[in-house]
Backbone as CSV, one residue per row, in Angstrom:
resi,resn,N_x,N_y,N_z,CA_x,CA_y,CA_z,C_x,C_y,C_z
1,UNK,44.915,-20.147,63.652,43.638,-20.634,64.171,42.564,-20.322,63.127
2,UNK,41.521,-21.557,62.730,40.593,-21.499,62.070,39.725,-20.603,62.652
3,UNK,38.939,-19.454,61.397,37.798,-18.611,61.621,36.594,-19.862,61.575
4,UNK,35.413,-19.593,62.539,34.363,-20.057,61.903,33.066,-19.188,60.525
5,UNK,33.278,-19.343,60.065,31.894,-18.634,59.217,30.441,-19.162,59.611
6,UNK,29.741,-17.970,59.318,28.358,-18.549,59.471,27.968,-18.788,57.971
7,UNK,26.855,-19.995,57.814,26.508,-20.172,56.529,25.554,-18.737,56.291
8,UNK,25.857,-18.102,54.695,25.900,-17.210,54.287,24.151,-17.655,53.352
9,UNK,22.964,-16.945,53.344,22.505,-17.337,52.227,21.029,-16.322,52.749
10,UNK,19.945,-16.011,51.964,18.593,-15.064,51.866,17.831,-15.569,52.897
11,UNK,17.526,-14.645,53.786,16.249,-14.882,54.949,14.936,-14.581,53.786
12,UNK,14.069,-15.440,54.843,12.661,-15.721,54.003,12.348,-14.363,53.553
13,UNK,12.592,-13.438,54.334,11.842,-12.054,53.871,12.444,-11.409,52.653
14,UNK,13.730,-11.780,52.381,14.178,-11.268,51.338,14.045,-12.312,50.234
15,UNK,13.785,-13.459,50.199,13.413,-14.325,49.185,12.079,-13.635,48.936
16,UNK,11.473,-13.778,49.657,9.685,-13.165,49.491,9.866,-11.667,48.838
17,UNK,10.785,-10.517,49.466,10.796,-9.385,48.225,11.270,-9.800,46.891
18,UNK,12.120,-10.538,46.878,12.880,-10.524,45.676,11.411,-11.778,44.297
19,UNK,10.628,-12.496,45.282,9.734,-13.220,44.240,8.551,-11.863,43.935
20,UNK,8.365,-11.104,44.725,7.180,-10.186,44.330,7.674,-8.727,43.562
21,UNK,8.680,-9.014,43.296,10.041,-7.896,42.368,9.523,-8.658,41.258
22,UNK,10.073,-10.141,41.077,10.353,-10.675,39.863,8.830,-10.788,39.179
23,UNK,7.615,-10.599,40.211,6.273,-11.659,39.609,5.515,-9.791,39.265
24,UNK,6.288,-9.118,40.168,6.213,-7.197,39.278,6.533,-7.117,37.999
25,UNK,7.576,-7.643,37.532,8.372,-7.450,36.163,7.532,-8.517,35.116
26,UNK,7.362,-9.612,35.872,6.518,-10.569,34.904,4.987,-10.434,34.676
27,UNK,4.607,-9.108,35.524,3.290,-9.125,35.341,3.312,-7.602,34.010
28,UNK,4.198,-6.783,34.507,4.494,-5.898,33.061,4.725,-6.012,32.224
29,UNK,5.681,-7.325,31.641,5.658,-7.630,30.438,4.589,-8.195,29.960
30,UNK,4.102,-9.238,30.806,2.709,-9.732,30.179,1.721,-8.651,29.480
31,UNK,1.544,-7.879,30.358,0.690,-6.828,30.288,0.868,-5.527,29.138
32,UNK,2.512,-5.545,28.812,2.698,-4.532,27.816,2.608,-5.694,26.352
33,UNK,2.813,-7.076,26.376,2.588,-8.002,25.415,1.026,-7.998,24.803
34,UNK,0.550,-8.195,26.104,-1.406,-8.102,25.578,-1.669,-7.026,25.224
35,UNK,-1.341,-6.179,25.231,-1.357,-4.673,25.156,-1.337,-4.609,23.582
36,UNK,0.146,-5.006,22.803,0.371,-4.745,21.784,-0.012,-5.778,21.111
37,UNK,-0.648,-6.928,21.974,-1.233,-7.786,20.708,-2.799,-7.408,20.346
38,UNK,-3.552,-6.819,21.380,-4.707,-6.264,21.218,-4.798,-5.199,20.671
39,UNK,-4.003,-4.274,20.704,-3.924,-3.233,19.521,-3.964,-3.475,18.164
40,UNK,-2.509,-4.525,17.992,-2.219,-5.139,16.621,-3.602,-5.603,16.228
41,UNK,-4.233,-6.727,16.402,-5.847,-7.040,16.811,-6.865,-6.124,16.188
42,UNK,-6.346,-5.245,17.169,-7.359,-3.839,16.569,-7.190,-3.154,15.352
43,UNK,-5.773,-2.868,15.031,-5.344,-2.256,13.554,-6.174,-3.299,12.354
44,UNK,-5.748,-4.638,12.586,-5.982,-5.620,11.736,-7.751,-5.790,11.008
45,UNK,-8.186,-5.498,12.324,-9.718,-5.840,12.145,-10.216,-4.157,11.621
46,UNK,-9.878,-2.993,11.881,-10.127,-1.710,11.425,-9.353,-1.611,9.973
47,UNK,-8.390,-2.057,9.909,-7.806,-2.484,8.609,-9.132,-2.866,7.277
48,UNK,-9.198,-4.445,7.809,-10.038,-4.931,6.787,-10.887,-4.063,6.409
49,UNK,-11.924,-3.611,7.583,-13.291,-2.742,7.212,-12.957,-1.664,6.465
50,UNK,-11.969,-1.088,6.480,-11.570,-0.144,5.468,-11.333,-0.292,4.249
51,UNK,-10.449,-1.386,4.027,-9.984,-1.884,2.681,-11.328,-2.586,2.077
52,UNK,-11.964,-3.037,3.316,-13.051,-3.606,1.739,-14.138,-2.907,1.248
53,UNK,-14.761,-1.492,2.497,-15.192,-0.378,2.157,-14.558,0.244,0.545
54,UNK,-13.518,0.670,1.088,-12.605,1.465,-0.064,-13.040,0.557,-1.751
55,UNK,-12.743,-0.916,-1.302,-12.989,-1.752,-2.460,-14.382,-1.842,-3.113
56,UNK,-15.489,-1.484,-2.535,-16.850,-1.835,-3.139,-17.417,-0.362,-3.480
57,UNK,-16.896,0.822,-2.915,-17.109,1.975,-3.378,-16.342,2.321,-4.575
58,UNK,-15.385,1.772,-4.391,-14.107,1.764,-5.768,-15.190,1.406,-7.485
59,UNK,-15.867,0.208,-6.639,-16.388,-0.593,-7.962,-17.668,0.034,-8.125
60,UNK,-18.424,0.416,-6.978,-19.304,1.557,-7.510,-19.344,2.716,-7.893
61,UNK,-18.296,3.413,-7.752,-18.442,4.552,-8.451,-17.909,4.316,-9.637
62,UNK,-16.760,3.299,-10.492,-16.516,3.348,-12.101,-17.786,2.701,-12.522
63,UNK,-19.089,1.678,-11.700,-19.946,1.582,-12.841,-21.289,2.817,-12.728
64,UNK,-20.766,3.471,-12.302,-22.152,4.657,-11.811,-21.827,5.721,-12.990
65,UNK,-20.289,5.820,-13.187,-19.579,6.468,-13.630,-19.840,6.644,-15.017
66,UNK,-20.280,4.909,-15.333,-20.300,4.453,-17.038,-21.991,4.649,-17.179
67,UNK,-22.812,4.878,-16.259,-24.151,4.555,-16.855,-24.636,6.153,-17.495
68,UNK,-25.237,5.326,-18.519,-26.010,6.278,-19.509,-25.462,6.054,-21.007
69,UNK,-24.009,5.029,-20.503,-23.412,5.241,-21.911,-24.004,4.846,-23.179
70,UNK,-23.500,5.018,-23.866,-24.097,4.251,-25.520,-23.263,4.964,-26.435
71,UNK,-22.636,4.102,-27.628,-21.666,4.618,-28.618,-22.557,5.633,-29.515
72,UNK,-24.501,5.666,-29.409,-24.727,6.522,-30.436,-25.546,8.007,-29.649
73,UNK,-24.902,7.734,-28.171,-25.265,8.644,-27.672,-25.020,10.329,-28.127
74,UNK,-23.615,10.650,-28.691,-23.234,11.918,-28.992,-24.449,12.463,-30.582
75,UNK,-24.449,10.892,-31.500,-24.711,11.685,-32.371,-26.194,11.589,-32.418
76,UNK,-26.761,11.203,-31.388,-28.391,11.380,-31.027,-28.701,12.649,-30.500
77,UNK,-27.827,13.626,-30.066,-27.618,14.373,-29.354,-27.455,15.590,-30.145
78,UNK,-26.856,15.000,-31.115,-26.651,16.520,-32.260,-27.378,17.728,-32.382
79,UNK,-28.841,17.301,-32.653,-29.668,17.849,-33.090,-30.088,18.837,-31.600
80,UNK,-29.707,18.461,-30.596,-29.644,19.156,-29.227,-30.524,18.323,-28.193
81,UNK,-31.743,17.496,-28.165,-32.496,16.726,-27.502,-32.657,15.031,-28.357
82,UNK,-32.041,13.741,-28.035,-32.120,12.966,-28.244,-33.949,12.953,-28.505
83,UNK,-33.958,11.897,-29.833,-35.858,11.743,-29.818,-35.546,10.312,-28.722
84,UNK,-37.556,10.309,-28.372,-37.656,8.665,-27.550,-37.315,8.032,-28.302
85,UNK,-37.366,7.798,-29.764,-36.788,6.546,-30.181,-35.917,5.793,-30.036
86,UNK,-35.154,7.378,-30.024,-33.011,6.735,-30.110,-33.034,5.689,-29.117
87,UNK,-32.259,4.995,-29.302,-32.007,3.634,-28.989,-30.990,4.259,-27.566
88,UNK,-30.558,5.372,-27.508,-29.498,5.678,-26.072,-30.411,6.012,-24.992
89,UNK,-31.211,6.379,-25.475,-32.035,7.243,-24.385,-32.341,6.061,-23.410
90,UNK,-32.330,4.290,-23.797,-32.764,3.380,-22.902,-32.027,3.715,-21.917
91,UNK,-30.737,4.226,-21.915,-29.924,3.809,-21.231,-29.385,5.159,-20.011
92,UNK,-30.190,6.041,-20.576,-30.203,7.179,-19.465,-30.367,6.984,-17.889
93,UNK,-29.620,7.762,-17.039,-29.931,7.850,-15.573,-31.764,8.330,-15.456
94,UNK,-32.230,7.750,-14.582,-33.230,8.627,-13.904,-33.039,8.616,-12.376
95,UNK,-33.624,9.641,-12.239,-33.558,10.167,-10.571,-34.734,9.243,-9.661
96,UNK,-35.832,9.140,-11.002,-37.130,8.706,-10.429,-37.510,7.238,-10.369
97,UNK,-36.703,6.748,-11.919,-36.994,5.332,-11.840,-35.504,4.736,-11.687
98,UNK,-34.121,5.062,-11.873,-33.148,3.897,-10.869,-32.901,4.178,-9.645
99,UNK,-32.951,4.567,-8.821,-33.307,5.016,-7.439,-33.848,4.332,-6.580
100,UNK,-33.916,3.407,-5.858,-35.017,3.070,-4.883,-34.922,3.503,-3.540
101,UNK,-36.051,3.319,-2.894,-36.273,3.773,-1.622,-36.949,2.925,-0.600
102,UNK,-36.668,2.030,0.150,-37.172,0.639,1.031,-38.107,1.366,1.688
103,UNK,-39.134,0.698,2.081,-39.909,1.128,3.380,-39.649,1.510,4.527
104,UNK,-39.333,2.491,4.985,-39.043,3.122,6.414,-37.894,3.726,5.968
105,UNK,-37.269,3.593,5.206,-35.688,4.352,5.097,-35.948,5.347,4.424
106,UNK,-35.028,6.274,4.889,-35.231,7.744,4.862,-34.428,8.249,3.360
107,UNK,-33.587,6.994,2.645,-33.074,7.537,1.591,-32.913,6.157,0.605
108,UNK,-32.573,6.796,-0.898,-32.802,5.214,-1.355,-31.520,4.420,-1.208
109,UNK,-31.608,3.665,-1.270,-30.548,2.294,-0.786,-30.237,1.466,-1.997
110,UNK,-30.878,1.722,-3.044,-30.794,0.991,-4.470,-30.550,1.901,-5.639
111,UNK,-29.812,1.610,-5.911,-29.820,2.116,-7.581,-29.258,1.034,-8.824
112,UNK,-29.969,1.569,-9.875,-29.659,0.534,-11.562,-29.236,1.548,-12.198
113,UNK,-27.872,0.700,-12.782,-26.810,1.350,-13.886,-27.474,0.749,-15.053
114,UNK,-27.394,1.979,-16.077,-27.745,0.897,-17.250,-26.399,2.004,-18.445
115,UNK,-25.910,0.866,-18.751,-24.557,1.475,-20.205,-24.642,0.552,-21.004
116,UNK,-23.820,0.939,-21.963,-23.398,-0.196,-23.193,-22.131,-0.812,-23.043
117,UNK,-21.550,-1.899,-23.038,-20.226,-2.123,-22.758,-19.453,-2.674,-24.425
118,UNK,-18.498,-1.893,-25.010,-18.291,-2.806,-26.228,-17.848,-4.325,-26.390
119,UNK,-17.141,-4.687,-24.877,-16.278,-6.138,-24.764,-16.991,-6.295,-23.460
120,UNK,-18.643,-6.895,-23.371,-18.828,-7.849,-22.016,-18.647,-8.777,-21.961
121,UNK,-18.517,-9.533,-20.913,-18.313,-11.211,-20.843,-19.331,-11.928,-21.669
122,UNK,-20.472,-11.548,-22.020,-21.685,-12.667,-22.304,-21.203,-12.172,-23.839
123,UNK,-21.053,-11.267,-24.421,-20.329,-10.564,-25.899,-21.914,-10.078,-26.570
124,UNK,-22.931,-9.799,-25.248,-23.732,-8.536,-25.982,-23.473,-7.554,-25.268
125,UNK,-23.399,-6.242,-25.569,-23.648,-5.074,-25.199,-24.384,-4.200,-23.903
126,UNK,-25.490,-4.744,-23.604,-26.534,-4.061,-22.751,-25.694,-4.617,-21.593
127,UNK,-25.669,-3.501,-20.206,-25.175,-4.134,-19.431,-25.997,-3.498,-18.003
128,UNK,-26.537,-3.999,-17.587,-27.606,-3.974,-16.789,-27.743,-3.975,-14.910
129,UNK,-27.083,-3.177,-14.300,-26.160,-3.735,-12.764,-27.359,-2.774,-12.044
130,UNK,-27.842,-3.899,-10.776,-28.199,-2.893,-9.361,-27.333,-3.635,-8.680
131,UNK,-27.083,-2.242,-7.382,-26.624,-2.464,-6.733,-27.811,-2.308,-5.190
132,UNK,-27.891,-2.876,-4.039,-29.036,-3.308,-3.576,-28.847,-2.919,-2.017
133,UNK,-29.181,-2.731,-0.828,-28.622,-2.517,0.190,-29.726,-3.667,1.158
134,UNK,-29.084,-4.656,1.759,-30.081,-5.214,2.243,-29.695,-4.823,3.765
135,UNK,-31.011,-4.509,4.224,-30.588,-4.030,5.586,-30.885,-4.816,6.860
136,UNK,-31.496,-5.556,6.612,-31.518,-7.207,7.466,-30.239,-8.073,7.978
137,UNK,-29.914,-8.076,6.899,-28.309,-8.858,6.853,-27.416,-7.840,6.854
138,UNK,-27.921,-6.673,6.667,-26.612,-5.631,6.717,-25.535,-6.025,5.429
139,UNK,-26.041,-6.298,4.434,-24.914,-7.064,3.528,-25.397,-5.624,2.182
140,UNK,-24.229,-5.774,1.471,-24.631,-4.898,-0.370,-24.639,-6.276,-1.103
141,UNK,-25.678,-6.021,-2.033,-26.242,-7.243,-2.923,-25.780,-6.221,-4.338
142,UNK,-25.306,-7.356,-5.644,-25.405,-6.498,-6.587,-26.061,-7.817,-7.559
143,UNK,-26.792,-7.473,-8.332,-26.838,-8.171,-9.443,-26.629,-7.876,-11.262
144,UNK,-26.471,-8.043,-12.361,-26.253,-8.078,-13.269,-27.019,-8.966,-14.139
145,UNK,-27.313,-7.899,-15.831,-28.221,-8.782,-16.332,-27.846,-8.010,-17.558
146,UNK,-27.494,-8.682,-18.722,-26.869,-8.596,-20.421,-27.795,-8.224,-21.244
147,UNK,-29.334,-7.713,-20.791,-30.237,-7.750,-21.507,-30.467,-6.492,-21.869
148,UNK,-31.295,-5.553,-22.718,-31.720,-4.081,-23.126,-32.454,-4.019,-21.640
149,UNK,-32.314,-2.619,-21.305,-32.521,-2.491,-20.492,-34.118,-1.391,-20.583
150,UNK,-35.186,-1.516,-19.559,-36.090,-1.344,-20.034,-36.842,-0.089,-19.538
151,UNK,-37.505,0.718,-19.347,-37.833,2.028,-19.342,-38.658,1.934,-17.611
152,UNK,-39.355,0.525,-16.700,-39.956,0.335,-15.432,-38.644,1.139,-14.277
153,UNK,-39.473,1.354,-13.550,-38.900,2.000,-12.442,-38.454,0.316,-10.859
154,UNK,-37.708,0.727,-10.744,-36.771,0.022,-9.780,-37.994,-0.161,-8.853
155,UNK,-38.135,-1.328,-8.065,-38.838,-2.178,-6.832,-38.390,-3.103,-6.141
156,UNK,-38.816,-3.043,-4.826,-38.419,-4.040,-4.024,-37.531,-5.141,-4.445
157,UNK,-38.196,-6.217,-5.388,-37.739,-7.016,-6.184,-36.524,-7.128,-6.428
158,UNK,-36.382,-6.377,-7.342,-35.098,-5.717,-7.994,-33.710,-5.943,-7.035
159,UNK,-33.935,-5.191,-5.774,-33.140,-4.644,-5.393,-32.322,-5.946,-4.374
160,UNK,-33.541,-6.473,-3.742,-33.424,-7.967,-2.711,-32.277,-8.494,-3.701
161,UNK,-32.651,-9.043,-4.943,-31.574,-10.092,-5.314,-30.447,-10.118,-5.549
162,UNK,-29.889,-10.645,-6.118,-28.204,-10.586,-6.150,-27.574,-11.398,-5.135
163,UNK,-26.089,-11.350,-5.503,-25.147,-11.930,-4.480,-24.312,-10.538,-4.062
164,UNK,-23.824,-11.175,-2.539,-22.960,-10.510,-1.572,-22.009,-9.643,-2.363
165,UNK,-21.544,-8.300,-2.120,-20.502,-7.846,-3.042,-19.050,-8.072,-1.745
166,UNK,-19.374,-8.045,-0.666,-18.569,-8.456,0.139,-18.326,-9.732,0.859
167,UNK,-17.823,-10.921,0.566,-17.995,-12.243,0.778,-17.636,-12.570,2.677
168,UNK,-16.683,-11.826,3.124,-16.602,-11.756,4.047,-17.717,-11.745,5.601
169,UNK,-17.517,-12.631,6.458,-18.543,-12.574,7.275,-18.078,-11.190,8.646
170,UNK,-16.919,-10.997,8.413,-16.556,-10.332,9.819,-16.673,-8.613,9.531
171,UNK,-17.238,-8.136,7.986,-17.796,-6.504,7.499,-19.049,-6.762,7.054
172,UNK,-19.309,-5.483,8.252,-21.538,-5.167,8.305,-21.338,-3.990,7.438
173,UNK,-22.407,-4.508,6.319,-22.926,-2.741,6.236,-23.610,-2.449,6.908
174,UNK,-23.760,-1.340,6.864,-24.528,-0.910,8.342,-25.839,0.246,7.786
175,UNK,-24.916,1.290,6.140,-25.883,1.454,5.414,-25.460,1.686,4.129
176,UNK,-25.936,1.840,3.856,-25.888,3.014,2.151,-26.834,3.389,1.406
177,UNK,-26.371,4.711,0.968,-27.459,5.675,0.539,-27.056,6.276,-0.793
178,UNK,-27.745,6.292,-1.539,-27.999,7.370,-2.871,-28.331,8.637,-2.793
179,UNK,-27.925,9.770,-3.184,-28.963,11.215,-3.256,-28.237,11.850,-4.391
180,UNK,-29.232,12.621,-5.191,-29.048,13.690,-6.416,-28.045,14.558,-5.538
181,UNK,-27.052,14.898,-5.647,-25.824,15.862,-5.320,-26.935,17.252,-5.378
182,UNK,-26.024,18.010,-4.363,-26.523,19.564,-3.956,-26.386,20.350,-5.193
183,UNK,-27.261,21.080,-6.055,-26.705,21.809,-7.057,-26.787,20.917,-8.535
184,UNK,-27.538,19.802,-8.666,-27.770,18.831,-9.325,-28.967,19.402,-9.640
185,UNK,-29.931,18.838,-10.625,-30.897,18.636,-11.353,-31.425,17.668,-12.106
186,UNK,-33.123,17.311,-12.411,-32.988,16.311,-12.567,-33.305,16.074,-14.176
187,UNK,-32.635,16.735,-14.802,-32.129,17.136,-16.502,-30.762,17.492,-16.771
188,UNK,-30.351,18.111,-15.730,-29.087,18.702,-16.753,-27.890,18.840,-15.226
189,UNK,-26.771,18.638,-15.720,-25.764,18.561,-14.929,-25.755,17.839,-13.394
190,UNK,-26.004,16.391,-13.270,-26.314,15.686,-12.576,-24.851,15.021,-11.929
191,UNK,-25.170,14.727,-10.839,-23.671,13.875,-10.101,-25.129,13.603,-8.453
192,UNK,-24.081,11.905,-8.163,-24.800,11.173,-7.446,-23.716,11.546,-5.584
193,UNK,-24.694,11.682,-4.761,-24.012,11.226,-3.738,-24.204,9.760,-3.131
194,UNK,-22.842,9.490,-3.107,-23.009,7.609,-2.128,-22.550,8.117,-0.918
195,UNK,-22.821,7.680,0.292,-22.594,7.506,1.778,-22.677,6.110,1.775
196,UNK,-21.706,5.364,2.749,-21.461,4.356,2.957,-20.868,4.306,4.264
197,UNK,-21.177,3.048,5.084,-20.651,3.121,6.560,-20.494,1.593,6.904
198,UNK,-19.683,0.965,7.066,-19.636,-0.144,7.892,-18.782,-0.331,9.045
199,UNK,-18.930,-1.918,9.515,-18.494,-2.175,10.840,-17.925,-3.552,11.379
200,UNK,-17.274,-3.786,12.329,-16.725,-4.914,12.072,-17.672,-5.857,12.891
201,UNK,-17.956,-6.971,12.493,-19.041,-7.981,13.167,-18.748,-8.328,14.217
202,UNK,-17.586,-8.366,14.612,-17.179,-8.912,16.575,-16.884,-7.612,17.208
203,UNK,-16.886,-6.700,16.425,-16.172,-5.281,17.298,-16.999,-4.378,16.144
204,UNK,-18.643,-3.688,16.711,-18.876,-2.872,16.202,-18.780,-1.561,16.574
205,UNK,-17.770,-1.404,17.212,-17.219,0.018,17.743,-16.168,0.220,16.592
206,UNK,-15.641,-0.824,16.268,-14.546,-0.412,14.751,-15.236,-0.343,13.432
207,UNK,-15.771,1.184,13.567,-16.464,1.635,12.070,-15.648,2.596,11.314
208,UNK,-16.004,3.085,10.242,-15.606,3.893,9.185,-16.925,3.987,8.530
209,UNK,-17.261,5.659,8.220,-18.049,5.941,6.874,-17.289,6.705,5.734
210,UNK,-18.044,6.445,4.408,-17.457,6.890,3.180,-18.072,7.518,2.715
211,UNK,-18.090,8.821,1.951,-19.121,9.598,0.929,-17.909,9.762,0.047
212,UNK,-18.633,9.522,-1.837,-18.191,10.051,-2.731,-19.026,11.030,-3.180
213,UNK,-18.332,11.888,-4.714,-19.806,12.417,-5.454,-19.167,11.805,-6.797
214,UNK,-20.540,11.376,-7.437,-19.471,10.697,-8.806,-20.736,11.683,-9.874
215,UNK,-20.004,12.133,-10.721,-20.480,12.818,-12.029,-20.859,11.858,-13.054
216,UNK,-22.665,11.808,-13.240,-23.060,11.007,-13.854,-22.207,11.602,-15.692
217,UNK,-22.322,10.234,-16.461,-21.886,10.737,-17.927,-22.944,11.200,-18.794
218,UNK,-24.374,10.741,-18.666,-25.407,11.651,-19.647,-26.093,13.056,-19.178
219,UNK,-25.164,13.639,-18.288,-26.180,14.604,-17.742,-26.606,15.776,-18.741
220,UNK,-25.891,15.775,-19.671,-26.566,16.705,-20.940,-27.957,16.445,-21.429
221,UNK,-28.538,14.789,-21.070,-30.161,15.100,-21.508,-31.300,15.418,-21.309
C-alpha cells in the first residue's frame, strides 16, 4: 500500500528568516567593502599631501643650501672679511633684506636665494630664486631671474609673483615660514628654519606639517 507524503517545502516564516540572514550578510560585506575603499581613499589622498610636501621642501632646502655661493668667495675671504667690492659679497644671505614678512603674519613667508651656478639653463651665472607664500590661494609661488643680483631688500612685489611650485589643485598650503635657527646669528654661523604645513582640498582634516633646519653656506661673513 502506497504512503501518502505531504508536499515538503519552507513556511513563510522561515523564508522571511532565511531573506533577513542573507540581506545580514549582504549588508556586512557591503559595509566592510566601503570601509576599505574609504580608507584606501584616505591613504591615497594623505599620500599625495605628503609626497608633494616632502617634494617642494626637498627643492627648497638644496637651493637655500646653495645661496651665498660664488667661485671667488673663499679667496675674498682670505684676508679674513670679504671688502664691499668683492663681487661675492652680492650674493650673501641677509636676515634683513631676503626675508620677508606679509602684513599680519607673524613670520616671514618669503625668502631670495641668491648663488652663482657654473652650468644654468640661460648659460649666465647669477641665479636669482624667491620662493613666495601666497596665503590667499594658499599656493607656494617661486620665481627665478639669471640676472646679478642686487643689494634692495625683498617686498611685497617680489614675493606675489611667480608660478605655482605645486601644480596640483587637490594640496593647500596652508603655511610657511622662515626663521634664523635658535643659536644662529646674524654674521656668523647661520642655518634657516622652514615650517611647512599643508592639506588636502576636499578633506582638510588630512594634514601634515614639516620643519627642516638647513645650514646656510656663507655663514663665515
Amino acid at each position: 500500500m502506497l504512503k501518502r507524503y505531504k508536499n515538503s517545502g519552507f513556511s513563510v516564516m522561515e523564508m522571511l528568516v532565511s531573506l533577513v540572514a542573507g540581506l545580514v550578510v549582504v549588508a556586512g560585506a557591503i559595509s566592510l567593502f566601503t570601509t576599505v575603499m574609504v580608507s584606501g581613499n584616505t591613504t591615497l589622498m594623505l599620500s599625495r599631501v605628503n609626497q608633494d610636501v616632502q617634494s617642494i621642501t626637498d627643492i627648497m632646502v638644496r637651493d637655500i643650501q646653495r645661496a651665498g655661493y660664488h667661485p671667488s668667495a673663499a679667496a675674498d675671504m682670505a684676508p679674513g672679511t670679504p671688502s664691499s667690492s668683492a663681487k661675492s659679497t652680492k650674493y650673501q644671505f641677509s636676515t634683513t633684506a631676503d626675508l620677508y614678512t606679509a602684513s599680519g603674519a607673524t613670520a616671514p613667508g618669503c625668502i631670495r636665494i641668491k648663488y652663482w651656478d657654473p652650468n644654468p639653463p640661460s648659460g649666465a651665472g647669477s641665479v636669482v630664486r624667491i620662493y613666495g607664500y601666497d596665503a590667499a590661494n594658499k599656493a607656494l609661488k617661486v620665481s627665478t631671474s639669471y640676472t646679478e643680483p642686487t643689494s634692495s631688500a625683498l617686498g611685497s612685489s617680489d614675493c606675489s609673483g611667480g608660478s605655482k611650485l605645486i601644480s596640483e589643485k587637490e594640496v593647500l598650503i596652508d603655511n610657511l615660514s622662515f626663521a634664523l635657527a635658535s643659536g644662529s646669528s646674524a654674521t656668523g654661523m647661520r642655518a634657516i628654519d622652514l615650517a611647512i604645513s599643508a592639506s588636502h582640498a576636499t578633506r582638510p582634516a588630512l594634514a601634515m606639517s614639516l620643519q627642516r633646519q638647513i645650514k646656510l653656506r656663507n655663514d663665515g661673513y
